[in-house]
C-alpha positions as CSV (number, residue, x, y, z in Angstrom):
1,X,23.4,-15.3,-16.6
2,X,25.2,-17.6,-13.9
3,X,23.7,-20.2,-12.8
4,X,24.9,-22.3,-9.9
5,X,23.9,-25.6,-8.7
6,X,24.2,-26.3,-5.1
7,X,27.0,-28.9,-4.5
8,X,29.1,-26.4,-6.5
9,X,28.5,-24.6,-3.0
10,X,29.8,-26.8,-0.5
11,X,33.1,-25.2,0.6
12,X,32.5,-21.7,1.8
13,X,34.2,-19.0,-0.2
14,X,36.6,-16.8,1.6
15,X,34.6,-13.5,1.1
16,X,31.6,-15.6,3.5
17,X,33.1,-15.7,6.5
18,X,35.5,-12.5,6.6
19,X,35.2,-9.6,8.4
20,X,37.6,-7.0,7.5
21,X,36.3,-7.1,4.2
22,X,35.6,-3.2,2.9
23,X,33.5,-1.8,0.1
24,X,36.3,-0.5,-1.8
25,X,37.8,-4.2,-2.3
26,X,34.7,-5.9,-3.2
27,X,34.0,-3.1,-6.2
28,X,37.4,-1.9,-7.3
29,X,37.2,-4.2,-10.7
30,X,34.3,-3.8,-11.7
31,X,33.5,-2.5,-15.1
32,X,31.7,1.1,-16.2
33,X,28.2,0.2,-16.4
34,X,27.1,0.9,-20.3
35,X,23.8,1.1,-22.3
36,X,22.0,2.5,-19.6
37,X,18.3,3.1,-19.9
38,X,17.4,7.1,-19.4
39,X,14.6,7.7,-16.6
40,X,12.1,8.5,-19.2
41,X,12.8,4.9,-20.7
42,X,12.5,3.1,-17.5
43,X,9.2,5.1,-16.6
44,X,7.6,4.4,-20.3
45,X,8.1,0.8,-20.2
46,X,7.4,0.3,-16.1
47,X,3.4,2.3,-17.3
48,X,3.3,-0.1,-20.2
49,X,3.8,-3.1,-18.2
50,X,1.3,-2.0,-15.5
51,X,-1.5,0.3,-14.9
52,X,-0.7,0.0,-10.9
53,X,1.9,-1.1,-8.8
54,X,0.9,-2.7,-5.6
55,X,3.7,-3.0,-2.6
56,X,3.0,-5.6,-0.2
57,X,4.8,-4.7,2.8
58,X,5.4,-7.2,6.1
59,X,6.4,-4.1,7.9
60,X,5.9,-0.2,7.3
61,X,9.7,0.4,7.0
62,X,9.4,-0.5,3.2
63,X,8.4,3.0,2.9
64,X,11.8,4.4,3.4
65,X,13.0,5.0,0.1
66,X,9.7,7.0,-1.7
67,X,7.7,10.4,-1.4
68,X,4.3,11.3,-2.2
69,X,3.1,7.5,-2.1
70,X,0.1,6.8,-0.3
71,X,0.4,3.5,2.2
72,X,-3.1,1.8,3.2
73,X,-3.3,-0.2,6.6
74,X,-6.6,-2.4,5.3
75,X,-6.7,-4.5,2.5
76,X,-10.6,-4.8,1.9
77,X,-11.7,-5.5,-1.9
78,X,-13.6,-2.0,-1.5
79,X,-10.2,-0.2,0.1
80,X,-8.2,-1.8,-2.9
81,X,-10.9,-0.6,-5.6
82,X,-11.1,3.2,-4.2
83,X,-7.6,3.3,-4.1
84,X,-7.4,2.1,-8.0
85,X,-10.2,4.7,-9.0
86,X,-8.2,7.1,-7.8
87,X,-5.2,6.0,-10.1
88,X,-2.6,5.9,-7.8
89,X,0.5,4.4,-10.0
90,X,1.9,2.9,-7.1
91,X,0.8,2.3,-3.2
92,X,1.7,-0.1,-0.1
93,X,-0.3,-1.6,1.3
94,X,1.2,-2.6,4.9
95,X,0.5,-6.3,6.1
96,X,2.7,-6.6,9.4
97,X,3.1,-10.0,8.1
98,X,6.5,-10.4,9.7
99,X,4.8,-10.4,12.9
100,X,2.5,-13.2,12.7
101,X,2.9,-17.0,12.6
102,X,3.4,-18.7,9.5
103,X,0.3,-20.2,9.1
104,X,-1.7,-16.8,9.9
105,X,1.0,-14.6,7.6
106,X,-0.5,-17.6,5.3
107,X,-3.7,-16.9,5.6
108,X,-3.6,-13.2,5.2
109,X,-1.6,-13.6,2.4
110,X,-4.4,-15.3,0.5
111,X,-6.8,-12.8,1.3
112,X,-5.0,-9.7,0.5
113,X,-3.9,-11.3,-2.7
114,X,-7.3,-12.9,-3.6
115,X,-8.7,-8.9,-3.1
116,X,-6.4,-7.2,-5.3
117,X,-7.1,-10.2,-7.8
118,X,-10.8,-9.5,-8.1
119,X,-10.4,-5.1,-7.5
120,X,-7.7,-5.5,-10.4
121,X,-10.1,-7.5,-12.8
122,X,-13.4,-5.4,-11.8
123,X,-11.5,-2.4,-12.8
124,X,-9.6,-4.0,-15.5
125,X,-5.7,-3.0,-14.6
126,X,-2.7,-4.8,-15.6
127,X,-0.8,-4.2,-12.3
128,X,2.6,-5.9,-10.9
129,X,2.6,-7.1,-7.1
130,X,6.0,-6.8,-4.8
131,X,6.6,-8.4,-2.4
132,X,8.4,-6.0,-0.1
133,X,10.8,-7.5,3.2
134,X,13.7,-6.8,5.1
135,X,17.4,-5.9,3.4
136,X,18.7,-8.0,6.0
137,X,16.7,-11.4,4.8
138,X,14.6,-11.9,7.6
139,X,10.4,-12.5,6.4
140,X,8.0,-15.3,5.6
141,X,10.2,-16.4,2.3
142,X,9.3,-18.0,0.1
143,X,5.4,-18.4,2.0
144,X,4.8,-15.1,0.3
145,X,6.3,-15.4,-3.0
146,X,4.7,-19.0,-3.4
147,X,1.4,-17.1,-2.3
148,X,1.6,-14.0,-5.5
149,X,2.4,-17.2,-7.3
150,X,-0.5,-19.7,-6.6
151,X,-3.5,-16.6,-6.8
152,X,-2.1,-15.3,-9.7
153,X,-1.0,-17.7,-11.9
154,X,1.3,-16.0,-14.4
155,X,2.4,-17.2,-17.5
156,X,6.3,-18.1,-17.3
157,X,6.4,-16.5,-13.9
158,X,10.4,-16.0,-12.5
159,X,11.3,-14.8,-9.2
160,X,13.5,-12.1,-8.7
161,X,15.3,-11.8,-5.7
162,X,16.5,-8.3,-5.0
163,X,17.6,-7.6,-1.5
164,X,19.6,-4.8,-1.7
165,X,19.0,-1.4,0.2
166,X,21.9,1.2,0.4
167,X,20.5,3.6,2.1
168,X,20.9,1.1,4.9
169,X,24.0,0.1,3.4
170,X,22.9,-3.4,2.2
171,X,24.8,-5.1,-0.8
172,X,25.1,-7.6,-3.1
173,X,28.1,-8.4,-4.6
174,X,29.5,-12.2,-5.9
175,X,25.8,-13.2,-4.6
176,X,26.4,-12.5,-1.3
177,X,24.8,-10.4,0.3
178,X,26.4,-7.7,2.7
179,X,26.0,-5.0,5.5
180,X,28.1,-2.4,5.7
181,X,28.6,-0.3,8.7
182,X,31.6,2.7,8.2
183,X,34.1,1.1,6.1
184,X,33.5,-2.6,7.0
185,X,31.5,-5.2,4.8
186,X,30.3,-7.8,6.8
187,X,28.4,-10.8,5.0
188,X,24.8,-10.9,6.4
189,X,24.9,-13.8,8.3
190,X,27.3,-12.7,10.3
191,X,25.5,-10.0,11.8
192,X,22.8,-9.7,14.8
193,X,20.5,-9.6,12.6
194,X,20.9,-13.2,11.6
195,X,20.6,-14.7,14.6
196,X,16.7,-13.4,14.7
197,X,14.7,-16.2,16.9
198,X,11.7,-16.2,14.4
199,X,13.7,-15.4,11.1
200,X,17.7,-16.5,11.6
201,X,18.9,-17.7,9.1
202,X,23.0,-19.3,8.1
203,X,23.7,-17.6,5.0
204,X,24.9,-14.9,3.6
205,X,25.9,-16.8,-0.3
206,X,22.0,-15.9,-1.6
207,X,21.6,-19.1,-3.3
208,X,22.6,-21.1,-0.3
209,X,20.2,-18.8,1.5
210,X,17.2,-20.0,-0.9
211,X,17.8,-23.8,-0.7
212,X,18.0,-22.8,3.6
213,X,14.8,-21.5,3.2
214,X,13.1,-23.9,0.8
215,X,14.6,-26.7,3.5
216,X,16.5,-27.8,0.9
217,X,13.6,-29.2,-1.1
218,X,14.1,-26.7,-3.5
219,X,13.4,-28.1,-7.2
220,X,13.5,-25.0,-8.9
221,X,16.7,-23.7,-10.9
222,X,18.6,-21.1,-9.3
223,X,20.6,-18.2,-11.5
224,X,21.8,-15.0,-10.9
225,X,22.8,-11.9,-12.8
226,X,26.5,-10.9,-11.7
227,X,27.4,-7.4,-11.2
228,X,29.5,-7.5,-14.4
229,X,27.0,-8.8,-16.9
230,X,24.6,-6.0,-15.8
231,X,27.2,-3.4,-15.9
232,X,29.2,-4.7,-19.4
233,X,26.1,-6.5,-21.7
234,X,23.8,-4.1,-23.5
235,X,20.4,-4.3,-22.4
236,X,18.7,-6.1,-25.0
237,X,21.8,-9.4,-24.4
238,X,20.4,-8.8,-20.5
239,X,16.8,-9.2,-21.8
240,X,17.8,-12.1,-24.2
241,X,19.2,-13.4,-20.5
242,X,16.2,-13.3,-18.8
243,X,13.9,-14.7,-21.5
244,X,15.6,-17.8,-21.3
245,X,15.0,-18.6,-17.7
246,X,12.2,-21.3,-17.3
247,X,8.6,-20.9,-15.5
248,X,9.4,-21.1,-11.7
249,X,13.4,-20.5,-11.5
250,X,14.6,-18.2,-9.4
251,X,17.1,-15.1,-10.3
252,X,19.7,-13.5,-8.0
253,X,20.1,-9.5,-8.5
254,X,23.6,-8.2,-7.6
255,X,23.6,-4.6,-7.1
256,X,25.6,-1.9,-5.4
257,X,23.4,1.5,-6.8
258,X,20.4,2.3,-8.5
259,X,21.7,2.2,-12.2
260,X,22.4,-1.1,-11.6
261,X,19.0,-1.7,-10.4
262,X,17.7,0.7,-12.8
263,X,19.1,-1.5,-15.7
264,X,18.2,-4.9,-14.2
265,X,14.0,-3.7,-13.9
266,X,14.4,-2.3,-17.2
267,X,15.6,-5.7,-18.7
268,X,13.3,-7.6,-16.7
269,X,10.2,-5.5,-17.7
270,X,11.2,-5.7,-21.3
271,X,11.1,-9.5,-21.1
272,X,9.2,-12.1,-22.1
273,X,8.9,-13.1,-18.6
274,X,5.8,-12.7,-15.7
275,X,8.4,-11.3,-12.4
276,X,7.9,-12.3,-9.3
277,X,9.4,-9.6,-6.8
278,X,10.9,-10.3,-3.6
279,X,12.5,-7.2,-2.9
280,X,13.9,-4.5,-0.1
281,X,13.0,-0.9,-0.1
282,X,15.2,0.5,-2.9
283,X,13.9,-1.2,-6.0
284,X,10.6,0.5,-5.2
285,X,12.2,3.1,-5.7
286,X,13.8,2.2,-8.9
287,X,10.2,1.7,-10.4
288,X,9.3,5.2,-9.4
289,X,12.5,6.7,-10.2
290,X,12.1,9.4,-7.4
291,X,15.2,11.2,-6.2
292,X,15.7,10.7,-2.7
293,X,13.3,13.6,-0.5
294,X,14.7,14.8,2.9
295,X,12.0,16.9,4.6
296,X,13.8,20.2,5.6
297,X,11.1,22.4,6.6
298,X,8.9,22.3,9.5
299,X,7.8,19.1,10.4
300,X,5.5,19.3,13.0
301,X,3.5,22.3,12.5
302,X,2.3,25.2,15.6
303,X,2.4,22.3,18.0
304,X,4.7,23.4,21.0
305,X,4.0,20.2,23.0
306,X,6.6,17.4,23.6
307,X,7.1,15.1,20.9
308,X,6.9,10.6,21.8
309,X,9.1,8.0,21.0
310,X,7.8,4.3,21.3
311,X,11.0,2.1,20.8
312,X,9.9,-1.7,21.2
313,X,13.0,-2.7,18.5
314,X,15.6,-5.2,20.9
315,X,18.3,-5.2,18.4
316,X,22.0,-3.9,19.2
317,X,21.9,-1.4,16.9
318,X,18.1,0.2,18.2
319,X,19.6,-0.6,22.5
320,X,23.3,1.3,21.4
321,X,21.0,4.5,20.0
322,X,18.6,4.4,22.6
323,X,22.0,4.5,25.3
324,X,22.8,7.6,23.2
325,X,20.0,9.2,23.1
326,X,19.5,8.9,26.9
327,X,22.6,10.4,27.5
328,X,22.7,13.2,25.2
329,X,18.7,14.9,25.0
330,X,16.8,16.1,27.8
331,X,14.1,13.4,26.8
332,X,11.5,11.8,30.1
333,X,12.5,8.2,30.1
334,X,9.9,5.9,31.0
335,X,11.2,1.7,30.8
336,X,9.1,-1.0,30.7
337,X,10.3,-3.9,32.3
338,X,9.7,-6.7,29.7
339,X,9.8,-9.8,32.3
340,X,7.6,-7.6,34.9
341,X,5.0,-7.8,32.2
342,X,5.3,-11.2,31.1
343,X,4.4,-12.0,34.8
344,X,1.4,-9.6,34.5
345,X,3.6,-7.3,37.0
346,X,3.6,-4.2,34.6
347,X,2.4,-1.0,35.8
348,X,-1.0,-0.2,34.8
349,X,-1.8,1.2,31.2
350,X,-3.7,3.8,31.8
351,X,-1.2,5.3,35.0
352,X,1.7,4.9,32.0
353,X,-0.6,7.0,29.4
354,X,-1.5,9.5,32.4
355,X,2.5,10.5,32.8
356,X,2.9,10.4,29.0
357,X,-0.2,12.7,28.8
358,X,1.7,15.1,31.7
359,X,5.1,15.9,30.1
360,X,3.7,16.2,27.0
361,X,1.7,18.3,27.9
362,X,4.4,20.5,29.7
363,X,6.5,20.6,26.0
364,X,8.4,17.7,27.1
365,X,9.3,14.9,24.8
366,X,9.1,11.0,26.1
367,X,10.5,7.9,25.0
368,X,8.6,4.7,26.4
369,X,10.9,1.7,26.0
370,X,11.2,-1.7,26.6
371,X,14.2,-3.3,28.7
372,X,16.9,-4.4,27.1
373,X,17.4,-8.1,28.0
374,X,16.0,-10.3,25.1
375,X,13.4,-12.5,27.0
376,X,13.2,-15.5,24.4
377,X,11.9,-19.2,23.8
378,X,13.3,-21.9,21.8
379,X,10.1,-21.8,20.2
380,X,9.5,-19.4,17.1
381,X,5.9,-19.2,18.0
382,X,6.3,-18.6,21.4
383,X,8.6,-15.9,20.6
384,X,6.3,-14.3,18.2
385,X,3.9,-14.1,21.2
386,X,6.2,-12.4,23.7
387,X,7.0,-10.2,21.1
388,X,2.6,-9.6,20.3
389,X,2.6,-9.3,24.1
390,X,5.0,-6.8,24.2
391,X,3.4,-4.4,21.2
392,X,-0.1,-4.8,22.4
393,X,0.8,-3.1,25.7
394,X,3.0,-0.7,24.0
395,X,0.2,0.3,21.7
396,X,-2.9,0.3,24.8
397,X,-0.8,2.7,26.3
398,X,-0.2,5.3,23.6
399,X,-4.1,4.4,22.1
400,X,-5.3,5.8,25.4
401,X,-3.4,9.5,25.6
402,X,-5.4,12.6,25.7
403,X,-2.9,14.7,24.8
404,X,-2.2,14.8,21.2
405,X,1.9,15.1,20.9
406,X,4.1,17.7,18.6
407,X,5.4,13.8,16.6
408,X,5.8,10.3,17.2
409,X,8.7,8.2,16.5
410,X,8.1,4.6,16.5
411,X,11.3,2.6,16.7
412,X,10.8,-1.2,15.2
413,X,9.3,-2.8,12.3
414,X,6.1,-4.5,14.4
415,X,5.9,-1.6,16.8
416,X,5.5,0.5,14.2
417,X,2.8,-1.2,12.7
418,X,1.0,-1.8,15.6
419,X,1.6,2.1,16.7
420,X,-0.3,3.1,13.1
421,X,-3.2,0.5,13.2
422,X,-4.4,0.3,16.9
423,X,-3.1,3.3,18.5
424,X,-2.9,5.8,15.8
425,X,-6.1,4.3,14.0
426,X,-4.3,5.1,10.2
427,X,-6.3,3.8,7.1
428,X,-4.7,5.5,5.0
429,X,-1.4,8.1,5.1
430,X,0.7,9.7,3.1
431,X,4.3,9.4,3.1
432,X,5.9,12.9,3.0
433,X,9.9,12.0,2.5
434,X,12.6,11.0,4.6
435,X,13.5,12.8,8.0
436,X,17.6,11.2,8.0
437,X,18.4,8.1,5.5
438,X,15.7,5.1,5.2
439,X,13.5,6.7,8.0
440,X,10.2,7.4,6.8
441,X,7.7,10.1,7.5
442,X,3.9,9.6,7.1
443,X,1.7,12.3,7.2
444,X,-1.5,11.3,9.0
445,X,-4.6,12.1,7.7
446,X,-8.5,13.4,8.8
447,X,-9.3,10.2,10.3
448,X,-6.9,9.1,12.4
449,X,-6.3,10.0,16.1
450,X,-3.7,12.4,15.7
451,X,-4.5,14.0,12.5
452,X,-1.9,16.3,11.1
453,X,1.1,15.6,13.3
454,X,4.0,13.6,11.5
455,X,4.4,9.5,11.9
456,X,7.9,8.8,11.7
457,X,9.0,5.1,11.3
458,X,12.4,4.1,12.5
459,X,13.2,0.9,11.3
460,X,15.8,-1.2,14.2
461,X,18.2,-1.7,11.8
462,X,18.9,1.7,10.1
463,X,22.0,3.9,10.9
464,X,24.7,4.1,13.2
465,X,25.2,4.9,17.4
466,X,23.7,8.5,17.3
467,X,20.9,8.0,14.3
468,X,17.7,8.3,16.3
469,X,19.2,10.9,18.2
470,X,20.1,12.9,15.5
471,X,16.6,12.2,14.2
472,X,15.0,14.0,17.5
473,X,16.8,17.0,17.1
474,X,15.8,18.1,13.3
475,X,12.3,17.8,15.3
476,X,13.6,19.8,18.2
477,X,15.7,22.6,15.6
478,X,11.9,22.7,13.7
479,X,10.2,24.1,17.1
480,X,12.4,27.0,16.9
């Protein structure tokens, strides 16, 4: 166990600021991971530490990495007891949190964790909260760890900090953490997705990252467990580790794969400790200890109508596959001219849904996106609202369609969230598997407005140039 105080962090390490780093050099030394837990193992001790694992997600993009898993969209004490009776051993609820204000994403916090409080003590369940956000650091941290913390109250309770996702090719290695697109490493701060106007953040060295976030009134210890302790101790040294780690320090989890992870959770649950998880999408599947499920057979059913995409996502990565998916399907197009509707200069709603309705109807699909310019304030509030703006209009349009399409493809975390909630009218859904790498597909059930026809959730900052078009035509191949 390292752990690092902060002015040992002043100068920037090399490996922060390059850019032609690659995988292969960060890795090449490290030792053959030994002593490590079998599945059945990991799965006996994750059911002894919990009767229920709860996934607290601030966007539904967290579902990425699991199958079979149901996801709820309310968080009601009654909603959280049903789902308990039924036994689920692990389910999301989906909290959108990332796109509210702090003090709201607060507030909602409370309540949602205040609920599964009292549903977990009427029904008497020992369960384990995570809280679920984005691989590339961006999220009301640490207003939602504090929050798990303050309700619950555990006994020695450490945070684990786990932001690694590699099926979107996140890493983290020397506690940095990483995005890798082809062969290139590039430390996380140095990537759009940094320079977010609500969530930006300056660094990619994790512990530098915490005391950023804490405003550097961080009081807490911060350690972390390297790469080769996990891979080179025997588990019961790692669990020795962690038991020494006081009531309210934080932990940084390296990790490249799941054994890593798979070793790390095992230790952890082993320990004498209370875990507090702040995690990305691939150590929920690490408790689960699913294999990775890409849906090969027919997707959308009889349905010979066109499909919809809704992309609202403004990064560079969702704007360079939108430009080639434009110029390689036979897709409608239909923009939306973000500034016109700022000024209340949109076209109307209902004429948008009335088009939509037409060439779906005539076994065309449609994409509906936003313009590309990022219209932005200064103010992270302000931006949250343009961005609120931007989904509720998006959403009206697509709650108001008659004509029920083969699938829908939302493109963005808060789009997506907003698509299943208020347009879709989701409660409760399934998720079915993956359609390509970290993009998830929700079945959606009796009650909501398209029952039966597949949700599919493309987070903005999954895969490369030709991802979402690739994504449309495994829909396309399934209608013949």
């Amino acid at each position: 166990m390292v752990t690092v105080h902060l002015r040992e962090l002043l100068p920037l390490k090399k490996m922060e600021t390059e850019t032609n780093l690659t995988y292969e050099s960060l890795v090449d030394d490290l030792p053959e991971m030994v002593d490590l837990p079998s599945t059945n193992q990991l799965l006996k001790t994750v059911k002894e530490s919990a009767d229920v694992i709860i996934v607290l997600d601030d966007d539904p993009t967290g579902t990425q990495t699991v199958h079979d898993i149901p996801v709820l969209t309310e968080w009601t004490f009654e909603a959280i007891v049903s789902e308990l009776k039924i036994g689920t051993p692990l389910f999301y609820i989906l909290t959108n949190s990332r796109s509210l204000p702090e003090n709201q994403a607060k507030k909602l916090g409370l309540e949602i964790a205040h609920n599964i409080k009292q549903a977990t003590q009427k029904l008497e369940k020992k369960h384990i909260v995570i809280s679920r956000s984005d691989s590339t650091l961006r999220g009301h941290y640490p207003l939602e760890i504090d929050i798990l913390n303050t309700v619950f109250k555990p006994n020695k309770a450490v945070q684990f900090l786990i932001p690694a996702f590699f099926e979107g090719g996140r890493y983290t290695i020397n506690d940095i953490h990483y995005v890798k697109e082809g062969i290139k490493m590039t430390p996380a701060h140095l990537t759009p997705f940094a320079k977010d106007k609500v969530f930006g953040f300056k660094n990619s060295q994790l512990i530098k990252w915490v005391s950023e976030k804490y405003n550097g009134e961080l009081l807490q210890e911060i350690h972390s467990l390297t790469l080769s302790e996990i891979r080179s101790e025997l588990t019961d040294v790692l669990c020795t580790k962690v038991n020494r780690l006081n009531s309210g320090d934080i932990c940084i989890v390296n990790a490249i794969n799941y054994d890593d992870l798979k070793k790390v959770i095992f230790a952890i649950l082993q320990s004498e400790v209370t875990p507090l998880f702040r995690t990305a999408a691939s150590t929920i599947a690490t408790f689960t200890q699913q294999d990775t499920h890409f849906i090969t057979n027919k997707i959308c059913g009889p349905n010979s109508n066109g499909g919809l995409i809704v992309l609202g996502s403004y990064v560079p990565k969702s704007t360079q596959q939108l430009n080639h998916t434009l110029k390689n399907t036979n897709l409608h197009p239909i923009k939306v001219n973000v500034n016109d509707l700022l000024k209340n200069q949109a076209v109307n709603e209902s004429e948008l849904a009335k088009r939509i309705d037409y060439h779906i109807e005539q076994g065309t699909d449609v994409i509906l996106y936003t313009s590309r310019e990022l219209v932005s304030s200064s103010n992270k509030e302000k931006n949250l609202d343009i961005g609120s703006t931007v989904s509720k209009y998006l959403t009206n349009i697509v709650s108001i369609l008659d004509v029920k399409p083969r699938y829908v493809i939302a493109k963005g975390g808060i789009t997506s969230s907003d698509l299943a909630t208020k347009s879709l009218k989701i409660k409760r859904a399934l998720v079915k598997g993956q359609l390509i790498p970290g993009v998830p597909v929700w079945e959606q059930l009796a009650d909501s407005k398209f029952p039966g026809i597949p949700y599919i959730i493309f987070p903005g900052n999954v895969g490369n140039e030709s991802s979402l078009t690739e994504a449309i035509n495994k829909l396309t191949i399934n209608l013949l």
